[in-house]
PyMOL CGO cylinders between C-alpha atoms (Angstrom):
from pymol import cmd
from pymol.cgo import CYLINDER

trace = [
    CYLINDER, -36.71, 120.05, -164.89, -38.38, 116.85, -165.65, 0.3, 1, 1, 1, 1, 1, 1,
    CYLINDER, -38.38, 116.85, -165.65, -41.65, 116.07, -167.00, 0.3, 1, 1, 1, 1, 1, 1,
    CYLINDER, -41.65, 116.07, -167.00, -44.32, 113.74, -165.12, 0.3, 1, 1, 1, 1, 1, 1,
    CYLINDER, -44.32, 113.74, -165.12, -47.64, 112.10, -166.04, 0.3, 1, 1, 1, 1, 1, 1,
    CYLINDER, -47.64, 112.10, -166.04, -50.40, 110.85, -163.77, 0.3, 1, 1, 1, 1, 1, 1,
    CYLINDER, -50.40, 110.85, -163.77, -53.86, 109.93, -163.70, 0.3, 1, 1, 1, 1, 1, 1,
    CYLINDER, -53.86, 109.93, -163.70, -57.05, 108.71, -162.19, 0.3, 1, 1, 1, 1, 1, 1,
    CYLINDER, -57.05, 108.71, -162.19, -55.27, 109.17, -157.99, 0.3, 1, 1, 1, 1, 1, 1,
    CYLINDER, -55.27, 109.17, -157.99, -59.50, 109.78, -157.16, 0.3, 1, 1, 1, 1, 1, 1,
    CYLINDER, -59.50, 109.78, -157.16, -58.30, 111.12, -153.66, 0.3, 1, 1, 1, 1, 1, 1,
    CYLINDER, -58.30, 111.12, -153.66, -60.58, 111.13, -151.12, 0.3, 1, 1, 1, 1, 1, 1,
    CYLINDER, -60.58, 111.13, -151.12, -62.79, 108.04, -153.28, 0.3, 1, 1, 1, 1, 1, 1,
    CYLINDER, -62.79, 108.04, -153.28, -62.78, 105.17, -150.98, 0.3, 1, 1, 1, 1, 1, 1,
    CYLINDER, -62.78, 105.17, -150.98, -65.15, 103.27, -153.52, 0.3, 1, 1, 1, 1, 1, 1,
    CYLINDER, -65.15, 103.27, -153.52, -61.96, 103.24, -156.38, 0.3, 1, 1, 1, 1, 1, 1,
    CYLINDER, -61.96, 103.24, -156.38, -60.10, 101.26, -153.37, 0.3, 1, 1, 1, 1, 1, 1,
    CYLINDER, -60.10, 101.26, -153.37, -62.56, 98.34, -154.45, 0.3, 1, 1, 1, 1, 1, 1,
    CYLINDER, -62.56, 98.34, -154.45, -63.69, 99.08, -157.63, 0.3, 1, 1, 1, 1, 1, 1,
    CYLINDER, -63.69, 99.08, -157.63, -59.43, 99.41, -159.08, 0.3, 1, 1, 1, 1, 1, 1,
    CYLINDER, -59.43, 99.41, -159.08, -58.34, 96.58, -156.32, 0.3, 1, 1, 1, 1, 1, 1,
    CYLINDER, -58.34, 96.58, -156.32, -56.27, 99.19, -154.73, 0.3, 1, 1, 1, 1, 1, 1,
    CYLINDER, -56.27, 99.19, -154.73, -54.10, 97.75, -151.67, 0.3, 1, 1, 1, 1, 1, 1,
    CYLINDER, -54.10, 97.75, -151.67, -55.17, 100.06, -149.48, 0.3, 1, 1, 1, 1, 1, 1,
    CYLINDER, -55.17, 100.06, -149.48, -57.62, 99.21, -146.39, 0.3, 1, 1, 1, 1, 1, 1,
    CYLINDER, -57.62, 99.21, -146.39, -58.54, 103.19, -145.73, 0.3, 1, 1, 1, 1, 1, 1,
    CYLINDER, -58.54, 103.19, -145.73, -58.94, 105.99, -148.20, 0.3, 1, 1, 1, 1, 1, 1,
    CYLINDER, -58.94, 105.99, -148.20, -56.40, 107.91, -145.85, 0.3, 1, 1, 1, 1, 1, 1,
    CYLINDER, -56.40, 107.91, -145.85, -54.24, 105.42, -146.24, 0.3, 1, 1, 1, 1, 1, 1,
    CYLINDER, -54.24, 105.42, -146.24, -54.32, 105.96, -150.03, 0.3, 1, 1, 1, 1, 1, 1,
    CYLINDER, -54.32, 105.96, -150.03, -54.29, 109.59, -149.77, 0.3, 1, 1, 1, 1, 1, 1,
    CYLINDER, -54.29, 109.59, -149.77, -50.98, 109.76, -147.72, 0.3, 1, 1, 1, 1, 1, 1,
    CYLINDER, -50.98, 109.76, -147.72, -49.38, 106.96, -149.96, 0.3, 1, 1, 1, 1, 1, 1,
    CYLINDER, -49.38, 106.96, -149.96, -50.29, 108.98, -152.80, 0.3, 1, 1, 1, 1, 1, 1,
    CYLINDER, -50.29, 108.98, -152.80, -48.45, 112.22, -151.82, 0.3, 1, 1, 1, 1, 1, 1,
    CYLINDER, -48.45, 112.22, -151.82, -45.72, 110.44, -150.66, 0.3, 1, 1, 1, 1, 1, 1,
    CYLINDER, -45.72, 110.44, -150.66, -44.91, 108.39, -153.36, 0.3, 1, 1, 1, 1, 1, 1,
    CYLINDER, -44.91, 108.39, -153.36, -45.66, 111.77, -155.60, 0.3, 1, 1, 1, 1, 1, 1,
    CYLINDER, -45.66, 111.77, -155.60, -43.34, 113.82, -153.54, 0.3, 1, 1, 1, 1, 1, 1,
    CYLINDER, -43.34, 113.82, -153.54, -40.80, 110.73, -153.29, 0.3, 1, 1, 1, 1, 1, 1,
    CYLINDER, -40.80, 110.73, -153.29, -40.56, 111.41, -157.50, 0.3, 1, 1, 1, 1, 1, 1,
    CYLINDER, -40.56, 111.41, -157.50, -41.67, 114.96, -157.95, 0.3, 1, 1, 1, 1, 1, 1,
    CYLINDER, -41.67, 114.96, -157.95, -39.42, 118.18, -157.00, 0.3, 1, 1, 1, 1, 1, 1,
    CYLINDER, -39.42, 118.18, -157.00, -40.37, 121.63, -157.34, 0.3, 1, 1, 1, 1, 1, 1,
    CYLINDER, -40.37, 121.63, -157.34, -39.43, 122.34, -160.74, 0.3, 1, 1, 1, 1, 1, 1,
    CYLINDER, -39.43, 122.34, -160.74, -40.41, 119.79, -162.43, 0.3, 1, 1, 1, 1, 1, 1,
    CYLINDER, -40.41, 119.79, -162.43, -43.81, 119.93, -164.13, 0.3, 1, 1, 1, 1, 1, 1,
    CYLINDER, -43.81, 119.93, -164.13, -46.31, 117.39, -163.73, 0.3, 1, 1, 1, 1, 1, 1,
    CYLINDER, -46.31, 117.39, -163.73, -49.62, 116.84, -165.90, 0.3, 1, 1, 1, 1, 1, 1,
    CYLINDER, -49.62, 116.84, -165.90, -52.34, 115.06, -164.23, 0.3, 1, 1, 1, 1, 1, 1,
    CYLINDER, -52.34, 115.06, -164.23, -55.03, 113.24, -167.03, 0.3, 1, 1, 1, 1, 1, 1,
    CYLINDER, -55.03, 113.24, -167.03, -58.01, 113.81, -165.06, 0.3, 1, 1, 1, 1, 1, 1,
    CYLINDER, -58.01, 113.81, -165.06, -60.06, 112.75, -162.52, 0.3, 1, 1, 1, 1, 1, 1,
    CYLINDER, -60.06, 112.75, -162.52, -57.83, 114.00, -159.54, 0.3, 1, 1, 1, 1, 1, 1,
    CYLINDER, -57.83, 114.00, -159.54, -60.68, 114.83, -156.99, 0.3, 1, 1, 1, 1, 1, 1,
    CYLINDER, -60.68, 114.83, -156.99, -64.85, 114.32, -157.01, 0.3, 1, 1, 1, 1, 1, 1,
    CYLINDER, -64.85, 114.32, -157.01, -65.07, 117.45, -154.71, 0.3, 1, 1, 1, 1, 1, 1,
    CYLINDER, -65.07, 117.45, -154.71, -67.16, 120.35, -155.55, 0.3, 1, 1, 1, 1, 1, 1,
    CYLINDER, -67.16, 120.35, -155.55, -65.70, 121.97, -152.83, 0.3, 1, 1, 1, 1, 1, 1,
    CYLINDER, -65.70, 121.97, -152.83, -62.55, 124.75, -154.08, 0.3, 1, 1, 1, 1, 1, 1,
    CYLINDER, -62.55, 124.75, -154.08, -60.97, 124.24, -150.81, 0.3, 1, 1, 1, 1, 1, 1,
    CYLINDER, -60.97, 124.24, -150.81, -60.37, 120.88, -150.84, 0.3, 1, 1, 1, 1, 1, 1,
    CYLINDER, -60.37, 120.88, -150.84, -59.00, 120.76, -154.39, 0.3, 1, 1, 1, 1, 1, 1,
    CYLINDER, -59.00, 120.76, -154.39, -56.42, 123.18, -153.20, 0.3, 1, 1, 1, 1, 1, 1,
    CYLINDER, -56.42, 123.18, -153.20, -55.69, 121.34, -150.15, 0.3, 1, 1, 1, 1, 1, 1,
    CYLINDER, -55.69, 121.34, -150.15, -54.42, 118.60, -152.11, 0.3, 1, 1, 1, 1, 1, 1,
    CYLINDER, -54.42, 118.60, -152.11, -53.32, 120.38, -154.81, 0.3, 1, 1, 1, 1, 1, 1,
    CYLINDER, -53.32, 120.38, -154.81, -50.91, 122.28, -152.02, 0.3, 1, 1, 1, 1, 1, 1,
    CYLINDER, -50.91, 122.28, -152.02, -49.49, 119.11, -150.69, 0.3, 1, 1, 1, 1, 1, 1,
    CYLINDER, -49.49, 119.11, -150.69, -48.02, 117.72, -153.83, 0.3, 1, 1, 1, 1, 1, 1,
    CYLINDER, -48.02, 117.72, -153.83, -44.79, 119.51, -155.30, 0.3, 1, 1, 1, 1, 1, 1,
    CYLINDER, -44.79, 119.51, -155.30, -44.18, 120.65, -158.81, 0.3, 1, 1, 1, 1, 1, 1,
    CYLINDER, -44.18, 120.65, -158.81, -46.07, 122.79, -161.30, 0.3, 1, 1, 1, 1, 1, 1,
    CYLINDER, -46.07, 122.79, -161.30, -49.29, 120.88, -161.73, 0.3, 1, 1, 1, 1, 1, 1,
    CYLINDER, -49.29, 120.88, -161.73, -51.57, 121.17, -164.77, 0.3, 1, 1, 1, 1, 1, 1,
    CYLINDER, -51.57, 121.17, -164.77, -54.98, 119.13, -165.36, 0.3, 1, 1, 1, 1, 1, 1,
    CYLINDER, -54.98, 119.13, -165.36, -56.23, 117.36, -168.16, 0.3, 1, 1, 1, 1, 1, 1,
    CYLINDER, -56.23, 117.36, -168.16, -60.43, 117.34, -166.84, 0.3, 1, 1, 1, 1, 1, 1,
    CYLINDER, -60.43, 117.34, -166.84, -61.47, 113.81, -166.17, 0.3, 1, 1, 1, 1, 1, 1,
    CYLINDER, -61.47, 113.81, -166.17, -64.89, 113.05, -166.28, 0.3, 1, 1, 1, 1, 1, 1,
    CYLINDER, -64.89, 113.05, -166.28, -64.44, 113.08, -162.62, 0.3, 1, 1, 1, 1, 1, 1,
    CYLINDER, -64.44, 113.08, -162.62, -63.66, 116.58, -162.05, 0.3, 1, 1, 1, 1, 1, 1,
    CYLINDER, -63.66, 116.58, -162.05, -66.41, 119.01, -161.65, 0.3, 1, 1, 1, 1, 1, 1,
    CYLINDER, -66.41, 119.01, -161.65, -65.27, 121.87, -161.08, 0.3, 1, 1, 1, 1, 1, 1,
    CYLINDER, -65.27, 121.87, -161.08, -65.30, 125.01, -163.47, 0.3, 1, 1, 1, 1, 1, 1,
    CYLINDER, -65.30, 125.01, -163.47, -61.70, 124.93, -165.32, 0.3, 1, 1, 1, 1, 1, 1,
    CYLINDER, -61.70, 124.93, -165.32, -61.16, 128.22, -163.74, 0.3, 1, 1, 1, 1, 1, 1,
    CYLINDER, -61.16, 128.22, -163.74, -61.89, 127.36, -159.27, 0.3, 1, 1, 1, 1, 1, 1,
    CYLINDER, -61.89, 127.36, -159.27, -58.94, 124.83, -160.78, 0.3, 1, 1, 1, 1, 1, 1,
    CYLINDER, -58.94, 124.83, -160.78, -56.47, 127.10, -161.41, 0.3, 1, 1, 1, 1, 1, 1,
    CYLINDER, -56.47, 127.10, -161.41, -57.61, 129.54, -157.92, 0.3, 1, 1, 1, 1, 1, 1,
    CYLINDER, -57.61, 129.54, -157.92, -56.86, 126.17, -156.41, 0.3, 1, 1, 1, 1, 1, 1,
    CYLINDER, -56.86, 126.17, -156.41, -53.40, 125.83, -157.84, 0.3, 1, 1, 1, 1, 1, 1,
    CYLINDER, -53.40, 125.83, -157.84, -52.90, 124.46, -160.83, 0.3, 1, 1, 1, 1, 1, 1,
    CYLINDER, -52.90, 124.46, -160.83, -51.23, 126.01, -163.17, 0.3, 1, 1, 1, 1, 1, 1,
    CYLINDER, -51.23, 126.01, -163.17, -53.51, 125.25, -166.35, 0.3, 1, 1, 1, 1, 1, 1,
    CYLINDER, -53.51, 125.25, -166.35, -56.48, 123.11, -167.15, 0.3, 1, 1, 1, 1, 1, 1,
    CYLINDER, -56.48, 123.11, -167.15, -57.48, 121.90, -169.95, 0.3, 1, 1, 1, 1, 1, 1,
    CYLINDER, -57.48, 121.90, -169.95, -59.87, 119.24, -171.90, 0.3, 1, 1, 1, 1, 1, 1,
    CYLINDER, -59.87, 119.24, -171.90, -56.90, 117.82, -174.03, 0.3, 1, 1, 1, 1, 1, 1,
    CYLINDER, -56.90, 117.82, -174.03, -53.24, 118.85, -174.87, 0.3, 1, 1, 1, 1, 1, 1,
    CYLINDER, -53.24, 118.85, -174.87, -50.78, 118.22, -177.16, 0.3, 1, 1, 1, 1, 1, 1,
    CYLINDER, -50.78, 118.22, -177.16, -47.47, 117.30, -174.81, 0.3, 1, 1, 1, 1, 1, 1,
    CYLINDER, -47.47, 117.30, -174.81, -45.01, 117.36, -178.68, 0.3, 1, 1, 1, 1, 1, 1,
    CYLINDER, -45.01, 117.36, -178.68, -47.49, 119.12, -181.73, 0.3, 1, 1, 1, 1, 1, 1,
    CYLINDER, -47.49, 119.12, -181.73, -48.74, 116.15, -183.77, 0.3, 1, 1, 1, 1, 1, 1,
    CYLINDER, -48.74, 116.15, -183.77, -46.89, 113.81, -182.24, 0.3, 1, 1, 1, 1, 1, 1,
    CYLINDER, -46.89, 113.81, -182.24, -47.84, 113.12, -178.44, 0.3, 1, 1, 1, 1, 1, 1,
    CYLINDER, -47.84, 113.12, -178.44, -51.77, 114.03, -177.00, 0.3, 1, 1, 1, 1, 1, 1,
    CYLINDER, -51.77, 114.03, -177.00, -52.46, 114.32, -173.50, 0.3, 1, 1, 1, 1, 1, 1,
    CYLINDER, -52.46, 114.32, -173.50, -56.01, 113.40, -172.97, 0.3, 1, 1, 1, 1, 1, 1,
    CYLINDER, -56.01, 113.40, -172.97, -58.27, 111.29, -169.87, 0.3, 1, 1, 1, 1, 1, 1,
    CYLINDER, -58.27, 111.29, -169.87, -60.57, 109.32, -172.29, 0.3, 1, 1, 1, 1, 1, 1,
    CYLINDER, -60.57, 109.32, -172.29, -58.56, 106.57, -174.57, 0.3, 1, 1, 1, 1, 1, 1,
    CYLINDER, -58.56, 106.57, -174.57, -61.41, 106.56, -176.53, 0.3, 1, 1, 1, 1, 1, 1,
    CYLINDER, -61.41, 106.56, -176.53, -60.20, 109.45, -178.57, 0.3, 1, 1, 1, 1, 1, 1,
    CYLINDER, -60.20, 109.45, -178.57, -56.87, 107.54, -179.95, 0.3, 1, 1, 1, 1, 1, 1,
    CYLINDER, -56.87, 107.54, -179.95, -59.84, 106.93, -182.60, 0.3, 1, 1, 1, 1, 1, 1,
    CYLINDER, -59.84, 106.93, -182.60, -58.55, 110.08, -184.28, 0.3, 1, 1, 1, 1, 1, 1,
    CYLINDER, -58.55, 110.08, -184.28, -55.56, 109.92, -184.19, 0.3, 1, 1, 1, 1, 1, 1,
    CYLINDER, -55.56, 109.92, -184.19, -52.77, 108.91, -186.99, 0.3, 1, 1, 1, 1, 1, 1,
    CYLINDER, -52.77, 108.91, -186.99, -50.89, 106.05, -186.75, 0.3, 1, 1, 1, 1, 1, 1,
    CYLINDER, -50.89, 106.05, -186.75, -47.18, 107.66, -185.72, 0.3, 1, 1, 1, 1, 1, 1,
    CYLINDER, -47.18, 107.66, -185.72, -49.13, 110.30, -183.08, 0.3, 1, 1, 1, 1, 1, 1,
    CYLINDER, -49.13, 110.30, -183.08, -49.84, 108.47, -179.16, 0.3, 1, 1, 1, 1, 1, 1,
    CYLINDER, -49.84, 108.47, -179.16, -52.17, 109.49, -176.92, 0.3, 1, 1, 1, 1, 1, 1,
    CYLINDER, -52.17, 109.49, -176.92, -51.51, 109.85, -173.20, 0.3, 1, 1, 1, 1, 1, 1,
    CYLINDER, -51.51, 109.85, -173.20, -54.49, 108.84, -171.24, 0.3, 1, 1, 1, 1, 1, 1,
    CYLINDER, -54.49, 108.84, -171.24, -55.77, 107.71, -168.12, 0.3, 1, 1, 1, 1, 1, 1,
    CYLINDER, -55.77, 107.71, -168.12, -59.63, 106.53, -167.51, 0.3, 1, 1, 1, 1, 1, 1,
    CYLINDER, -59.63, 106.53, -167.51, -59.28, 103.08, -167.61, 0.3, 1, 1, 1, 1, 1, 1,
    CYLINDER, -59.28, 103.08, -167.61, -57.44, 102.47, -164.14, 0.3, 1, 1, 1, 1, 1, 1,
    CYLINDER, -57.44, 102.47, -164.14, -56.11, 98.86, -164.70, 0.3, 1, 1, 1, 1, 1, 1,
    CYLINDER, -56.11, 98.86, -164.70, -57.81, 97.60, -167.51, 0.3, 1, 1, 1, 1, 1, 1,
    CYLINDER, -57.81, 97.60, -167.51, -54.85, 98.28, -170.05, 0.3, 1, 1, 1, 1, 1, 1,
    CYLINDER, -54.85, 98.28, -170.05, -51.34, 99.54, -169.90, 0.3, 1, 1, 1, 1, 1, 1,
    CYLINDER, -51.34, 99.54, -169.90, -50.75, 99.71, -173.49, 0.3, 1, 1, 1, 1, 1, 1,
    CYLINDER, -50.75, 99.71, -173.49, -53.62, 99.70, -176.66, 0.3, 1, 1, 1, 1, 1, 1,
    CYLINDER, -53.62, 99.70, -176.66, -52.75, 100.46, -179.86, 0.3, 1, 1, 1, 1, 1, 1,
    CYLINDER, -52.75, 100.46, -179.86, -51.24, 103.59, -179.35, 0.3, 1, 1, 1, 1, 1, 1,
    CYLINDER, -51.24, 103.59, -179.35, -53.08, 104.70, -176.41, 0.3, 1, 1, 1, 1, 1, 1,
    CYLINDER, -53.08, 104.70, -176.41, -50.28, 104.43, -173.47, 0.3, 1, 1, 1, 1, 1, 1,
    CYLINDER, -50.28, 104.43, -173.47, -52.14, 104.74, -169.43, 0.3, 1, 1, 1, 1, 1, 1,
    CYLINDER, -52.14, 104.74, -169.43, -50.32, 106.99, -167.23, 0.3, 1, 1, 1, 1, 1, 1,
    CYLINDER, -50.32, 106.99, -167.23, -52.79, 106.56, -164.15, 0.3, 1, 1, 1, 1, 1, 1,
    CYLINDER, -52.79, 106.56, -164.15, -51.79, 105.83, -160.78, 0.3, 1, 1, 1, 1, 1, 1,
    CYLINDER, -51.79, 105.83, -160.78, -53.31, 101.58, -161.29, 0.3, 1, 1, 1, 1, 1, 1,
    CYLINDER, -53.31, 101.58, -161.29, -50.38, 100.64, -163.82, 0.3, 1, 1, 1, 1, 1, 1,
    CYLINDER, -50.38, 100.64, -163.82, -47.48, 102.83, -162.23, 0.3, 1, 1, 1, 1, 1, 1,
    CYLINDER, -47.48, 102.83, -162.23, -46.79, 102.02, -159.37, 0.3, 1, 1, 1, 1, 1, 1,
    CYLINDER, -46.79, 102.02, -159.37, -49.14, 104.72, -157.63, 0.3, 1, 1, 1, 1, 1, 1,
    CYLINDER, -49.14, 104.72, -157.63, -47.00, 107.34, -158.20, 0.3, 1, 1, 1, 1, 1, 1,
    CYLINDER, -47.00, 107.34, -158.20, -46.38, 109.53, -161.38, 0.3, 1, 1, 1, 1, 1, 1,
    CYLINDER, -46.38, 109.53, -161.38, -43.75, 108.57, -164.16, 0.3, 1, 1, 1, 1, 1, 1,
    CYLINDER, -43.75, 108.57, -164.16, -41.86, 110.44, -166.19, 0.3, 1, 1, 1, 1, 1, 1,
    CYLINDER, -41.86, 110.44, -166.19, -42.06, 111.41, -169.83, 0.3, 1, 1, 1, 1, 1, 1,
    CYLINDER, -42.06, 111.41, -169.83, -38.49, 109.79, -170.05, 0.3, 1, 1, 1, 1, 1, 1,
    CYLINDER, -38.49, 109.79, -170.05, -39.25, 107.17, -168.74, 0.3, 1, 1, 1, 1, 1, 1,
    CYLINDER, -39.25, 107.17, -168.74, -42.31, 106.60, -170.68, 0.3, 1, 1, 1, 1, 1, 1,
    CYLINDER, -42.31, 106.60, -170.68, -40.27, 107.05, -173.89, 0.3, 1, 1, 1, 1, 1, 1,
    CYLINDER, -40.27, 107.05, -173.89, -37.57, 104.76, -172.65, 0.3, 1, 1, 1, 1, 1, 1,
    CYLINDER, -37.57, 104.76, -172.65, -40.47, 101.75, -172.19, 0.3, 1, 1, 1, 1, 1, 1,
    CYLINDER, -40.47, 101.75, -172.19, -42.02, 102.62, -175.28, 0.3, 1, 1, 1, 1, 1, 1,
    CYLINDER, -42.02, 102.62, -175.28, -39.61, 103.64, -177.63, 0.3, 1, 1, 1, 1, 1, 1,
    CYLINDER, -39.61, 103.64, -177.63, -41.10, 107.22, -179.18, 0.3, 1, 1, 1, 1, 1, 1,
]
cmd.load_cgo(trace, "trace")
């Protein structure tokens, strides 16, 4: 079982296409790259943690259509992007939802907003998304979102390969 890390995919948000300089003429074009290049890393058993803002819908149904066509055992950090109450997440298939998360106690936080690295100590990292392309790496706020890798999830080893933790 491996461990993988996403954020920030928007499906369905043709106006991130612009806004992140995504290279991707049609929002279905986006959404089928996405699960492709999800499924292309992701197997069944391995879990995968997404930091937030996976889907603007309101609509149950069409979190869990999406949430069916990707493999693994999905969990969701909220986003400010995802309005859904915690629990019509978990009816649509996610295994757990949460606001943050600590991936290793006191050592490695799984949160959307960077902003909260603020409280963190120096030797603990946050995992975050939120900012789409505006960072890879600050201080010791590392973005997994979908912008700065590659459109596709990456794993925790390969995370602590790159940055040495």
């Amino acid at each position: 079982m491996t461990t993988y890390l996403t954020a920030d995919p928007h499906i369905d948000h043709a106006d991130l296409l612009i806004h992140c300089n995504r290279p991707f003429k049609y929002i279905k074009e986006w959404n089928r790259a996405f699960v492709e290049n999800w499924n292309g890393e992701v197997e069944d058993n391995d879990e995968v943690f997404v930091l937030g803002d996976f889907h603007l819908s309101t609509d149950p149904k069409r979190i869990e259509y999406w949430v069916k066509q990707l493999r693994g055992k999905k969990h969701l950090i909220l986003g400010n992007h995802d309005r859904l109450n915690p629990f019509a997440y978990v009816a649509a298939g996610f295994l757990s939802v949460h606001t943050a998360l600590w991936l290793i106690e006191n050592k490695i936080l799984m949160a959307h907003d960077p902003a909260v690295v603020n409280v963190l100590e120096n030797d603990q990292i946050l995992l975050c998304g939120h900012v789409h392309n505006l960072f890879r790496q600050c201080k010791n706020a590392i973005n997994v979102g979908v912008d700065v890798r590659g459109f596709k999830p990456v794993s925790l080893d390969c995370l602590r390969e790159e940055y040495d933790f």
